[in-house]
C-alpha positions as CSV (number, residue, x, y, z in Angstrom):
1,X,22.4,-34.7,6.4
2,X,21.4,-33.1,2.8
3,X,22.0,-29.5,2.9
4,X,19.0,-26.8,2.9
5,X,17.2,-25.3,-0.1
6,X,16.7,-21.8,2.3
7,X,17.1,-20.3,6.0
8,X,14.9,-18.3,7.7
9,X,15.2,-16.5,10.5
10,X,12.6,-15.1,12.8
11,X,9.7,-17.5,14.2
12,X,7.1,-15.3,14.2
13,X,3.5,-15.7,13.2
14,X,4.5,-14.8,9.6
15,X,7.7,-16.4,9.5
16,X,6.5,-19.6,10.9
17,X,3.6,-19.9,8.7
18,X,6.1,-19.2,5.3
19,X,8.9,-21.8,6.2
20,X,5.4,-24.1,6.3
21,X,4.2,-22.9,3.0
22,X,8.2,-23.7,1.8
23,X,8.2,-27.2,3.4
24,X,4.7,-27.9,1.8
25,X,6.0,-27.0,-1.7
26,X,9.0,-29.6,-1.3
27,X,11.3,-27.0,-0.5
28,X,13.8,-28.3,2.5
29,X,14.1,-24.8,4.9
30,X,16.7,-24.4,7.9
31,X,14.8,-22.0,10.7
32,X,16.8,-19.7,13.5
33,X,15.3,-17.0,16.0
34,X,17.2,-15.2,18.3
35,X,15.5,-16.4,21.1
36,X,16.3,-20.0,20.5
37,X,13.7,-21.7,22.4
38,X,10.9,-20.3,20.0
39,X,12.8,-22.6,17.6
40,X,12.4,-26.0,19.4
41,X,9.2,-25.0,20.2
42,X,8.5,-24.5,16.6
43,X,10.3,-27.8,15.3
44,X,8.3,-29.7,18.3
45,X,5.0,-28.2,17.5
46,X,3.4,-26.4,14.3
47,X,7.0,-27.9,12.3
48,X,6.5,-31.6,13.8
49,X,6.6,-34.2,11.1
50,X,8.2,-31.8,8.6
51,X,11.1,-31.5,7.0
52,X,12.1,-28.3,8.4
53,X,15.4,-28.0,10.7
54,X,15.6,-26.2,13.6
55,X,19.8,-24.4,14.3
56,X,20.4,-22.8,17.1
57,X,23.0,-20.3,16.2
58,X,23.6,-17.9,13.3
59,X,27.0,-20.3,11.9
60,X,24.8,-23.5,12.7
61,X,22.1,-22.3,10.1
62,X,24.6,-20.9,7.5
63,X,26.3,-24.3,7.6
64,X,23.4,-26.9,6.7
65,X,22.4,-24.2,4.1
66,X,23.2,-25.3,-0.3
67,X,25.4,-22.8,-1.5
68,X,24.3,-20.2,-3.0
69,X,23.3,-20.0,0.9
70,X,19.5,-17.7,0.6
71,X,19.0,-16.8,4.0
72,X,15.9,-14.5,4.3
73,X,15.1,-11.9,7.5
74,X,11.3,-11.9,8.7
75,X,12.5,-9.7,11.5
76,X,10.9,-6.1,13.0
77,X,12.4,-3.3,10.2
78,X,14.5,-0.6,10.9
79,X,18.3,-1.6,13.3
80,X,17.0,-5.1,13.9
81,X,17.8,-6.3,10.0
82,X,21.5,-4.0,10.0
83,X,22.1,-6.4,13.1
84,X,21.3,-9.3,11.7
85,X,22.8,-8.6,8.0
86,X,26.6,-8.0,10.8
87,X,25.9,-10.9,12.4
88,X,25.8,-13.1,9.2
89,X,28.3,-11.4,7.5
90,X,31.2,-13.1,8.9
91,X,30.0,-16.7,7.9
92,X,28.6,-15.9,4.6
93,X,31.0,-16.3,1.0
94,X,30.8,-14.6,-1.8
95,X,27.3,-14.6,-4.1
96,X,25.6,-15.4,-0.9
97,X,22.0,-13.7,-0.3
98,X,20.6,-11.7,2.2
99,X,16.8,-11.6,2.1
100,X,14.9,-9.1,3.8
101,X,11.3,-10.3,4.2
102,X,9.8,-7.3,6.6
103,X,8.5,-3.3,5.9
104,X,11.3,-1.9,5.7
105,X,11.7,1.3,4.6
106,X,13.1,1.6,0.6
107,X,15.9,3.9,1.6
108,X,16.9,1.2,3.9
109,X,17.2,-1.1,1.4
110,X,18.8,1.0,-1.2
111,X,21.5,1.6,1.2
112,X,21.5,-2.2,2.7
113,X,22.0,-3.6,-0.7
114,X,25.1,-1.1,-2.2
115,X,26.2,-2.1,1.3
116,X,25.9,-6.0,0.8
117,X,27.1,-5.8,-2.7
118,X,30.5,-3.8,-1.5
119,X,30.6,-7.1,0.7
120,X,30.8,-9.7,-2.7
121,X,27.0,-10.7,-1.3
122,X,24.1,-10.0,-3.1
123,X,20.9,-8.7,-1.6
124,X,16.9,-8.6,-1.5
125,X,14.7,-6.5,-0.1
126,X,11.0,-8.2,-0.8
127,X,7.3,-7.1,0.3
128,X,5.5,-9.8,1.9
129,X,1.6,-9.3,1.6
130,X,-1.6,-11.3,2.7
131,X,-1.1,-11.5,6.2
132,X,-0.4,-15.0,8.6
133,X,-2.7,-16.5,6.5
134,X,-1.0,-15.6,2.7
135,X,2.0,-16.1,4.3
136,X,0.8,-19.9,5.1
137,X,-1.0,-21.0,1.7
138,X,0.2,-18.4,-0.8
139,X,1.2,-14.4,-0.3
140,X,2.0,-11.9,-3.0
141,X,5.6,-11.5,-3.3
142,X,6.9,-8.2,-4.6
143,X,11.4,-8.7,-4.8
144,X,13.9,-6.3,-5.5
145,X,17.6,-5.6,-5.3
146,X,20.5,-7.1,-6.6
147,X,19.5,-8.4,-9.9
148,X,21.6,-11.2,-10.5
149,X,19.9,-12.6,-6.9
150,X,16.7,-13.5,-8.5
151,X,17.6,-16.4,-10.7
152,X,18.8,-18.0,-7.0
153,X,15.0,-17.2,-5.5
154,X,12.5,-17.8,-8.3
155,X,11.9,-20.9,-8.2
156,X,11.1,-21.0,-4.6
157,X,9.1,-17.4,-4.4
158,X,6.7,-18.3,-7.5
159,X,5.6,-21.7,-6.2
160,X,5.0,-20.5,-2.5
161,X,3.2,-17.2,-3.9
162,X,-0.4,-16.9,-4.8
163,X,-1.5,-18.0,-8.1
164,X,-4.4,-16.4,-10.0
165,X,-5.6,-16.8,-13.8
166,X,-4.4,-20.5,-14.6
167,X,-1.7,-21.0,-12.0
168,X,0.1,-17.8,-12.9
169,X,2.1,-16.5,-9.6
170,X,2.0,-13.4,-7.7
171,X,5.8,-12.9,-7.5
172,X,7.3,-11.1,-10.0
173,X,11.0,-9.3,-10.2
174,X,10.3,-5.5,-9.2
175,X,13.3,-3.9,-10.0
176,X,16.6,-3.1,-8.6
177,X,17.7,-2.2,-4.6
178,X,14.7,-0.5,-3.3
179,X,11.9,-1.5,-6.0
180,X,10.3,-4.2,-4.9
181,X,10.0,-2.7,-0.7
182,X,9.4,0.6,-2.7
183,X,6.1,-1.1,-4.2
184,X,5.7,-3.0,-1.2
185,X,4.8,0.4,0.7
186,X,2.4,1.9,-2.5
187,X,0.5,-1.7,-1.9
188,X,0.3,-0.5,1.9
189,X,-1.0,2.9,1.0
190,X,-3.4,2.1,-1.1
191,X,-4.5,-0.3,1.4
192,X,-4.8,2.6,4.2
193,X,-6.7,4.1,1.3
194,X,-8.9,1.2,0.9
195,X,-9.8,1.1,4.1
196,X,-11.0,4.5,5.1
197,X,-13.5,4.8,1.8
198,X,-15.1,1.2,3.0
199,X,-14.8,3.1,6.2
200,X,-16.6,6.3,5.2
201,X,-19.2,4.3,3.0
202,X,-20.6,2.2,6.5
203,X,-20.2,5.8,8.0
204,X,-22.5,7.0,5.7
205,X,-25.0,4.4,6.1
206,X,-25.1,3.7,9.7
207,X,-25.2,7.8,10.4
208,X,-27.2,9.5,7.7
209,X,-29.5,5.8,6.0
210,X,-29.7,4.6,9.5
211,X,-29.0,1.3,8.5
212,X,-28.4,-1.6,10.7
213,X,-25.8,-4.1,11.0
214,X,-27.7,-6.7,9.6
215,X,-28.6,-4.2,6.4
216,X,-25.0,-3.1,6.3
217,X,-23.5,-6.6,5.8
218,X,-26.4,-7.7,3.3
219,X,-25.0,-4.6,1.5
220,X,-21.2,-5.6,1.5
221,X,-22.6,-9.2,0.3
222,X,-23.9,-7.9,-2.7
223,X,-21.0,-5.3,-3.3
224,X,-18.7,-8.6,-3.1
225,X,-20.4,-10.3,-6.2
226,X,-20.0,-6.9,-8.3
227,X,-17.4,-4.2,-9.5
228,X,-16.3,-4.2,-5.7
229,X,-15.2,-8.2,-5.3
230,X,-12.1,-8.1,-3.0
231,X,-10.5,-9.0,0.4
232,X,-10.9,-5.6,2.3
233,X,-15.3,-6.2,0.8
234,X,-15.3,-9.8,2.2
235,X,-14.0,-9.0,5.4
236,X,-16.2,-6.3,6.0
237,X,-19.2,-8.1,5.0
238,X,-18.0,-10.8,7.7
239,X,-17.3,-8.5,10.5
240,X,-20.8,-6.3,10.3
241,X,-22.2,-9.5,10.3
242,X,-20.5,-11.2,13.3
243,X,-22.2,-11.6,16.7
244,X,-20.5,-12.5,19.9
245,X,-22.0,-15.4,22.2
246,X,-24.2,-12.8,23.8
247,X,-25.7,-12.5,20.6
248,X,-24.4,-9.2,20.3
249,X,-22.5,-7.2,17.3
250,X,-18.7,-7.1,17.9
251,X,-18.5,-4.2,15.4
252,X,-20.1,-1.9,17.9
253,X,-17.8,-2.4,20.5
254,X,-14.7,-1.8,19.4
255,X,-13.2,1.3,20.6
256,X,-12.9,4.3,17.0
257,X,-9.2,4.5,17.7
258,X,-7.1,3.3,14.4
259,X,-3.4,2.5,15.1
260,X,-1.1,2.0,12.0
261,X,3.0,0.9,11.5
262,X,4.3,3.9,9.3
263,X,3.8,2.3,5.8
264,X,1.1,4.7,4.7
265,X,2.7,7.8,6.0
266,X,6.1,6.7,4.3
267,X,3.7,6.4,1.0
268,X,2.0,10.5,1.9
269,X,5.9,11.4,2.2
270,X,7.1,9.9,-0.5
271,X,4.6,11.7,-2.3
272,X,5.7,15.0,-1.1
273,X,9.2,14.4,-1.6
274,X,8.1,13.5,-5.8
275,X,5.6,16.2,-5.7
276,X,2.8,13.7,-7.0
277,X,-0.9,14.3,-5.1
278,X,-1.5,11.5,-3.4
279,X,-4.6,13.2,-1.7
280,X,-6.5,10.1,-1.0
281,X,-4.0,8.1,0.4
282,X,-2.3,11.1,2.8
283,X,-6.3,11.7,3.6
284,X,-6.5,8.3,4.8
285,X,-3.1,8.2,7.4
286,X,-4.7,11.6,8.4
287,X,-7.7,10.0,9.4
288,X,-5.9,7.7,11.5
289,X,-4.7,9.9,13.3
290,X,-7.7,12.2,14.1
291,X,-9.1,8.8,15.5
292,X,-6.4,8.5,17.8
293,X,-7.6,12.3,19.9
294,X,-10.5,10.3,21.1
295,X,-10.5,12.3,24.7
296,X,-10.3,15.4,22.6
297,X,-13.1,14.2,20.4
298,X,-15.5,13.7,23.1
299,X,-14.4,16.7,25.0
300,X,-15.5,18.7,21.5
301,X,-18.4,16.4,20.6
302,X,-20.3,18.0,23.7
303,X,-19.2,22.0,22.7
304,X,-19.1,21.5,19.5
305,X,-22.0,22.0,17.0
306,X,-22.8,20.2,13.7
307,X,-25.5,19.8,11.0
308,X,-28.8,19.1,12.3
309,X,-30.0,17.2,8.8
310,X,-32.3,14.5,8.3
311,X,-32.3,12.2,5.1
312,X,-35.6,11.6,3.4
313,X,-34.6,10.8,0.2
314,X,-34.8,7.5,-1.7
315,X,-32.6,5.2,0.8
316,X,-31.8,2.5,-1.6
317,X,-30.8,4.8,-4.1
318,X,-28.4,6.5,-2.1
319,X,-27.0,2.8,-1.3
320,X,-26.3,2.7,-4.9
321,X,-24.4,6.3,-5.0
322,X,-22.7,5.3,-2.2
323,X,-21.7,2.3,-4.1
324,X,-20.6,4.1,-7.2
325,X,-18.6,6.9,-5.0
326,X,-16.4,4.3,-3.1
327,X,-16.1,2.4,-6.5
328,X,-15.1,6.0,-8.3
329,X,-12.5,7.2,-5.6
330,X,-11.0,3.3,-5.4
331,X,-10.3,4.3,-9.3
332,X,-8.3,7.4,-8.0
333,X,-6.9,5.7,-4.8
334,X,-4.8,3.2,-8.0
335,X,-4.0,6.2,-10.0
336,X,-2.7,8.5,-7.6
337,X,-0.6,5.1,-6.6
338,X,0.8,4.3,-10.0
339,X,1.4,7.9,-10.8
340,X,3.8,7.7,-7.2
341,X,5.7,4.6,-8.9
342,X,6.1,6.0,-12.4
343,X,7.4,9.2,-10.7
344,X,9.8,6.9,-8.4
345,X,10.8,4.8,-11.4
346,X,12.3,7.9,-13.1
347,X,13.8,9.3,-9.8
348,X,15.5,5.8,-9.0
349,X,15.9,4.6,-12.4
350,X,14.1,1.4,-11.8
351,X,12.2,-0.6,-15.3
352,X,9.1,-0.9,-13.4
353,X,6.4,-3.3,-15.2
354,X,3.5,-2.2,-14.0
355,X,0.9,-4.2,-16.1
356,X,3.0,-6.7,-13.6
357,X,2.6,-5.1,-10.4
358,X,-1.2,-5.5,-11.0
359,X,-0.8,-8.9,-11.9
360,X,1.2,-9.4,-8.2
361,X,-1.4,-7.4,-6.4
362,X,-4.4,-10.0,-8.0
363,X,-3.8,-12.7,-5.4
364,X,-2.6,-13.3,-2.1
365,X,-2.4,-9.7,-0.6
366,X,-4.6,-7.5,1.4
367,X,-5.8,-5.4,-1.6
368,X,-6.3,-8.3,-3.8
369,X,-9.8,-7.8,-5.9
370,X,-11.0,-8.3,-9.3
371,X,-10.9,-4.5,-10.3
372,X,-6.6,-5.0,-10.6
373,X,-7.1,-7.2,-13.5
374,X,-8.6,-4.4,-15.3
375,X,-5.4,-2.8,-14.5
376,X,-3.0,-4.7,-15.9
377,X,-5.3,-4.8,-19.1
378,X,-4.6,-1.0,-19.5
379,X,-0.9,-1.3,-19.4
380,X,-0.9,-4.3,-21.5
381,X,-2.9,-2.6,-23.8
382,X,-1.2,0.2,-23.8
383,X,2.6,0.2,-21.8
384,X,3.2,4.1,-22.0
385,X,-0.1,4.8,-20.3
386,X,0.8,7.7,-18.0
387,X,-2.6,8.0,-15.9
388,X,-5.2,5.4,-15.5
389,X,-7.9,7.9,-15.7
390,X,-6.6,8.2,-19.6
391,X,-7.5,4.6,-20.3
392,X,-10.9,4.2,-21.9
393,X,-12.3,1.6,-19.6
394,X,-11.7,4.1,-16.6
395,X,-12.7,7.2,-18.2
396,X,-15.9,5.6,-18.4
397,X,-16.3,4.0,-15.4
398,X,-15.8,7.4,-13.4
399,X,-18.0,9.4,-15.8
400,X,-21.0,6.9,-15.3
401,X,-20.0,7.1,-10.9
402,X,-19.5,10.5,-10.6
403,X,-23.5,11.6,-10.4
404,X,-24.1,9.7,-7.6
405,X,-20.4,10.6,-6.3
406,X,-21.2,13.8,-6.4
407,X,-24.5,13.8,-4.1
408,X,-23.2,11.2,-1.9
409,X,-20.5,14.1,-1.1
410,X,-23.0,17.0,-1.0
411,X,-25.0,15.1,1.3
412,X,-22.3,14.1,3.9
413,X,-21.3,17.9,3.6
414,X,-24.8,18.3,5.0
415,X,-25.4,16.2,7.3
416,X,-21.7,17.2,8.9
417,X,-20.3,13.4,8.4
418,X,-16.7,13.7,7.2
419,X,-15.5,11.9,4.3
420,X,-12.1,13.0,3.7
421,X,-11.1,10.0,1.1
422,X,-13.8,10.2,-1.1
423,X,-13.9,14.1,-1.4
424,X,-10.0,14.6,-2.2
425,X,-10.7,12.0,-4.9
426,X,-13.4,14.1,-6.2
427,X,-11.3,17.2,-5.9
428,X,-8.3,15.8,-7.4
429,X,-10.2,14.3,-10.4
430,X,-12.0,17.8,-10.7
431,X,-8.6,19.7,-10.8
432,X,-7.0,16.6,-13.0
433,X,-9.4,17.0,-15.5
434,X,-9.0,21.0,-15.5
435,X,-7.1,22.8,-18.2
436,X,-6.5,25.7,-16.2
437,X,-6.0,26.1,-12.2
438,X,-6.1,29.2,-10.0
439,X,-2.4,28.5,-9.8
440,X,-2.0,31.7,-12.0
441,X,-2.7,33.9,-8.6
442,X,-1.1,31.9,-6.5
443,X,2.3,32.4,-8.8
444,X,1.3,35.7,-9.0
445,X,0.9,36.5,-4.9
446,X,4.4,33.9,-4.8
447,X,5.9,37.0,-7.3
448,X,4.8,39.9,-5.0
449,X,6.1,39.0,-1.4
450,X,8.9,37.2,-2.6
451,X,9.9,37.7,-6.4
452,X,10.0,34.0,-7.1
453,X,8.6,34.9,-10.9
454,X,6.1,33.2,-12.9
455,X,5.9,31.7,-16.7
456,X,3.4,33.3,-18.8
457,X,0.7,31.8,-20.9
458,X,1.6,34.1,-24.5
459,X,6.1,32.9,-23.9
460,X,7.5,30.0,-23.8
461,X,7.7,27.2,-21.0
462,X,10.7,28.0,-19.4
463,X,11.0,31.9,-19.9
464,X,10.5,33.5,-16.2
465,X,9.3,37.0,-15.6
466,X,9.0,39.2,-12.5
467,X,6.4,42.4,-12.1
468,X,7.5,45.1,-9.5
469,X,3.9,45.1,-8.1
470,X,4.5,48.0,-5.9
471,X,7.1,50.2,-7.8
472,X,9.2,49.7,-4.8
473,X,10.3,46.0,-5.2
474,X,12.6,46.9,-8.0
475,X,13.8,44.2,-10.5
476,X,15.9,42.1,-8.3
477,X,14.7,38.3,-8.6
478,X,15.2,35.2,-6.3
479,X,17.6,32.9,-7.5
480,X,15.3,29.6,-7.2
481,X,12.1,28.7,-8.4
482,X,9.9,25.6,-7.2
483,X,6.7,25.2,-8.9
């Protein structure tokens, strides 16, 4: 039998639906799952009439496999993908690779690939995004790891990604050990942040417009042919307008519970751990979880009081501001993630090309939408660009959104509807833009209780001073300081 191009193993969903994608771009793939009946089940059904071939043990699959042997894991993350990576090791020779398809965690695969290396194998950790269905006719593929890995997966990777402005793919190298999971789990933040503002915008006009499902998903159709075109508009302007055999909106009965899988609140910690405010994003996982206390909502929905407003302003102008205020926090959603990677590219020392992350994030993934071309035309235009909201294009599309951002936000503060992703973007663009903070009191209360010092603004940066506020505290200093 002629020898494999790939192996894969895990059958689910995703991985079924990528060997497919593999087998329709003439690539020959070897399948294995743990629970081997899933494989002949596969082979017999969705794989019949391909050229796919079904193993049933982990030295059966790493035997039909061309050497190099490129043997990726679409398994859960976390001790799953260290049992499998022990399980292979024994079969595999050296300059072998180890792909590692899932969300896992970027510490993970830091320390997975130093460990696979130490082995003579070399490893990739890579972010699958777009779902079953990207998965099955082109997903955006963001790999990292061992560099000298990639040459071995190219090929294959680019023709079964996405492909956006004349056939280019979305699959690009990342960077080294963690890079490409690490950018992987920004995509998925700004995803979480994605969602809530489309969230908070239908909030808006079903509770303070009063607008209908029917006027709701006219709405999203428009927003789809304008600034706003992208996956996370389209679907919504499908589901608000999809009716169940009753004749009945499925939208409304759906229980306001959100569940999630960690990749957002690894983004919000991240964040903490580079000190970079990612309010919009850590606002959004928040939100999540406030859905989930729906008993203790209700129980507080009939003790607690709220605003008692009624709108009578001009409704379809407050459609547009609601409009420009999602499209103006979106801008902040990107910047606040791409000021998380440049911070992480320093920490990790990874040659991130972020022009090219844009460019991987066009096609084939959940956040997919016109507005990242405009992206990748700021760090083409300019490669050092350290903030997005520096770049002329989006300087001036927040300065002409941020009228009707601004009363779309005083409004829901009257009317007592909570908009918690759109406000922090306000508030962080409003402190951003902000030569000087109140942080000068907070330094200065930091100084009094605990003699942690402060810079002043008539020294130098880097010259520390302390005040005895009391006369009691004498001079005695501590010996850290953390801005």
């Amino acid at each position: 039998m002629e020898k494999c191009d790939f192996g894969l193993i895990g059958l689910a969903v995703m991985g079924q639906n990528l060997v497919l994608n593999m087998n329709d771009n003439g690539f020959k793939v070897a399948v294995y799952n743990r629970t081997v009946t899933k494989v002949d089940e596969f082979i017999t059904g969705n794989a019949k009439g391909t050229e796919i071939v079904g193993t049933h043990t982990i030295e059966e699959l790493v035997g039909v496999l061309k050497s190099p042997r490129r043997i990726m894991l679409l398994v859960k993350a976390g001790a799953p993908v260290d049992d499998f990576i022990e399980l292979l090791l024994p079969y595999l020779e050296e300059g072998d690779i180890i792909i590692d398809g899932g969300n896992s965690n970027y510490n993970d695969t830091i320390r997975r690939t130093s460990y696979v290396e130490s082995k003579g194998l070399l490893y990739i950790g890579t972010g699958v995004s777009g779902g079953e269905e990207g998965a099955r006719f082109g997903p955006s593929i963001m790999p990292g790891g061992s560099p000298e890995a990639w040459s071995h997966v190219k090929d294959i990777f680019q023709a079964v990604s996405a492909k956006v402005d004349d056939d280019v793919p979305c699959c690009d190298w990342v960077g080294k050990d963690g890079a490409g999971h690490y950018v992987k789990m920004t995509h998925n933040g700004i995803e979480y942040g994605d969602m809530q503002l489309i969230c908070e915008a239908y909030d808006l006009m079903k509770n303070i417009l009063g607008m209908n499902n029917q006027e709701m998903h006219e709405t999203f159709t428009e927003w789809n042919d304008g600034k706003l075109d992208s996956y996370l508009i389209e679907i919504t302007r499908d589901i608000l307008g999809y009716q169940d055999e009753d004749g009945e909106y499925v939208i409304d009965k759906i229980l306001d519970t959100a569940g999630q899988k960690g990749t957002g609140k690894w983004t919000a910690i991240s964040s903490l751990d580079m000190g970079i405010p990612l309010t919009l994003i850590t606002e959004a996982v928040l939100s999540r979880f406030l859905s989930a206390l729906k008993a203790d909502r209700v129980e507080a929905s009939k003790v607690l009081s709220g605003s008692a407003y009624t709108f009578d302003g001009d409704k379809m102008a407050f459609v547009k501001d609601i409009h420009d205020a999602l499209y103006a926090s979106k801008i902040i959603s990107y910047t606040q993630g791409y000021m998380l990677m440049r911070s992480a590219a320093a920490e990790y020392n990874w040659d991130l090309n972020y022009g090219g992350i844009a460019l991987m994030w066009r096609g084939g993934c959940i956040i997919r939408s016109a507005f990242l071309g405009k992206i990748k035309e700021a760090f083409d235009k300019d490669g050092e660009l350290n903030n997005l909201l520096l770049d002329d294009y989006f300087k001036s599309e927040v300065d002409t959104a941020q009228s009707g951002w601004r009363r779309v936000i005083a409004t829901a503060v009257e009317a007592g509807i909570p908009v918690p992703a759109m406000s922090s973007a306000l508030a962080f663009y409003d402190g951003y833009r902000r030569e000087r903070l109140p942080a000068n009191l907070l330094q200065a209360q930091r100084d009094y209780f605990g003699a942690h010092t402060y810079e002043r603004t008539d020294k130098p940066r880097g010259e520390f001073f302390h005040t005895n506020w009391t006369g009691t505290g004498g001079d005695v200093t501590s010996s850290t300081y953390n801005a």
